[in-house]
C-alpha positions in Angstrom: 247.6 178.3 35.6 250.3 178.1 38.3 248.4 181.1 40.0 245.9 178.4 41.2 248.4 176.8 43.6 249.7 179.5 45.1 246.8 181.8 46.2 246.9 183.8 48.6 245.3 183.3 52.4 244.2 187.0 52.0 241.5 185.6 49.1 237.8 185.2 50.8 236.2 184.6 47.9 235.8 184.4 44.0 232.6 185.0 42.0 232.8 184.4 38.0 229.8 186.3 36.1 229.2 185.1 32.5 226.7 184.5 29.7 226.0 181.3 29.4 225.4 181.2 25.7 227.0 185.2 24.2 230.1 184.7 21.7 231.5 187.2 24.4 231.5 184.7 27.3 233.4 181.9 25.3 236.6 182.4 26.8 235.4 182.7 30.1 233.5 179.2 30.1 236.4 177.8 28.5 238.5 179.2 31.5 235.7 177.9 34.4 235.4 174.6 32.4 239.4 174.3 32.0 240.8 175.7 35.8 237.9 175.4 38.4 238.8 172.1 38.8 242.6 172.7 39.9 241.4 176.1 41.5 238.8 174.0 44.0 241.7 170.7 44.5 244.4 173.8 45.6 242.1 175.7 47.9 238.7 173.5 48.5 237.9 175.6 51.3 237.7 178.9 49.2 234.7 179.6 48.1 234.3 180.0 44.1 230.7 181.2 42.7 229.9 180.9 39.3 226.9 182.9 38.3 225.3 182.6 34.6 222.8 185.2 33.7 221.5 186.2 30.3 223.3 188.8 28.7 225.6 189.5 31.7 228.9 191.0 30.4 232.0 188.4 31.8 233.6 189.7 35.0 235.7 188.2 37.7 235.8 189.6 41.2 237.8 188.9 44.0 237.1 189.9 48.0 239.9 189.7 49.9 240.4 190.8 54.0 238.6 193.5 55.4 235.9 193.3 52.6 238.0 194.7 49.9 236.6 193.6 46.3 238.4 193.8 43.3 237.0 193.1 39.4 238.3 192.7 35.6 236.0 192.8 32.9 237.1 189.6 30.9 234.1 190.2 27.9 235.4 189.1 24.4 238.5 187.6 25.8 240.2 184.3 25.1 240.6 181.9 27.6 244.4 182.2 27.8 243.9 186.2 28.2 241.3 185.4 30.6 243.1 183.4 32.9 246.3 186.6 32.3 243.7 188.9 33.9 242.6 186.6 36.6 245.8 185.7 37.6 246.8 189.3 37.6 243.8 189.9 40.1 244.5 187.1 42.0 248.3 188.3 42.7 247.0 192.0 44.1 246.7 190.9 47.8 
């Protein structure tokens, strides 16, 4: 979770899209539940959306300068591979 400390200025925003009750989404709410906290005290003026929607498959996407969006589909992931992928997507600017 050392990716949260060190993001880049480039990042404009983070939006996390989940179930909030599929078997799919687990890992993903564990993630939210586990590193929004340290995301938001590292960078409190980035804004990070969490959306929960029935049946929504989990993704995470990323907008960075110029408008540029980025996503990985995180569904049916662990919350350790989760935050792999996100840090991964967080490292691309």
């Amino acid at each position: 979770m050392s990716f949260a400390k060190t993001l880049s200025p480039a990042i404009r925003e983070i939006r996390i899209l989940c179930c909030q009750s599929s078997a799919a989404s687990a890992g993903t709410r564990e993630f939210i539940s586990s590193t929004y906290p340290v995301l938001k005290q590292h960078n409190p003026d980035l804004p990070i959306m969490i959306r929960e929607a029935k049946g929504t498959p989990a993704r995470v996407f990323a907008r960075y300068e110029r408008g540029v969006e980025r996503h990985v589909e995180v569904d049916n992931l662990s919350q350790s591979d989760v935050a792999s992928k996100v840090a991964g997507l967080l490292n691309l600017s």
